[in-house]
N, C-alpha and C positions, 0 to 999 in steps of 0.2 A: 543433295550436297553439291555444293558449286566445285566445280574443275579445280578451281586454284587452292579451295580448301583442300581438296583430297590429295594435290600433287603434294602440297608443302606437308601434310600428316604422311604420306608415303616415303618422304625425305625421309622425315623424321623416325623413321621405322613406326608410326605410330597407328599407322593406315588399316581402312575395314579391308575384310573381303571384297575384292572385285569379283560380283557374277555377270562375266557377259553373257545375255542370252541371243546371239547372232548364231547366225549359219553356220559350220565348219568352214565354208569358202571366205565369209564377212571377216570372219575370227582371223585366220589367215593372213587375212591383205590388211591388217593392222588393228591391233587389239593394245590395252593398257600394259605395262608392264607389270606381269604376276597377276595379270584379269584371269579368275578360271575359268575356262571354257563349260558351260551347263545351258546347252539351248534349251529355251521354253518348253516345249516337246519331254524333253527328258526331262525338267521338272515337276512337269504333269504327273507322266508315267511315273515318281520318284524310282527314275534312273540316275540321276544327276548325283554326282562327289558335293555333299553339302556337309560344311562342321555339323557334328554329329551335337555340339551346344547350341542349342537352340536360341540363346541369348546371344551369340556374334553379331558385332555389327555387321552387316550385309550392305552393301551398296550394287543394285543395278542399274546395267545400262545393256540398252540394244543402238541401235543406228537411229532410230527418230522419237522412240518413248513407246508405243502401244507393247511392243512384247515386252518389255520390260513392267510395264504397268500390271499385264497380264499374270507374268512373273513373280510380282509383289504380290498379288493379289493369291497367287497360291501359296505360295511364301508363307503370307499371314494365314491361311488356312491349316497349313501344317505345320504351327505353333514358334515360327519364326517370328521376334515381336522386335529384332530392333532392323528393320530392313527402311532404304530409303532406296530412293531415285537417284541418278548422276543428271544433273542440271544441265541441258542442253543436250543429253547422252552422248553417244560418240560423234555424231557430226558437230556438236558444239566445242567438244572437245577439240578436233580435227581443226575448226575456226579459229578457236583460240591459241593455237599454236602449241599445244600441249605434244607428248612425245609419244611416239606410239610406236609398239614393236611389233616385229615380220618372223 
């Protein structure tokens, strides 16, 4: 999903789930507003706060794409089917001048 598509669905109230999968320190120093926090790690281990509907859209993102990809890819294994990627992930976002909360 491109940046600017998800800011104006987030307006709109009409926005997926944001799963960031970054560090607790990455998360921190600037994360989406209303991104939950579910590092890759705990969605391996399924420790991770995930809608318990399995059909939510899902949108992740990490800092450059690999855990996030990593993320999807468990995601889909444990029967999450509407999960995408954030386009650019947070650095792109970051570029783009999108807003990011502390």
């Amino acid at each position: 999903m491109e940046p600017k598509e998800l800011l104006e669905r987030m307006k709109r109230n009409k926005g997926p789930v944001i799963v960031d999968v970054r560090t607790g320190l990455e998360f921190r120093r600037g994360h989406i507003c209303g991104a939950h926090h579910a590092p890759t790690w705990k969605i391996f281990l399924g420790l991770a706060k995930l809608p318990a509907d399995r059909g939510t859209e899902l949108v992740v993102t990490c800092e450059h794409g690999p855990r996030a990809q990593i993320a999807q890819k468990i995601l889909h294994g444990r029967g999450y089917h509407n999960v995408t990627l954030l386009s650019g992930h947070m650095a792109g976002w970051r570029r783009s001048g999108m807003p990011v909360v502390k």
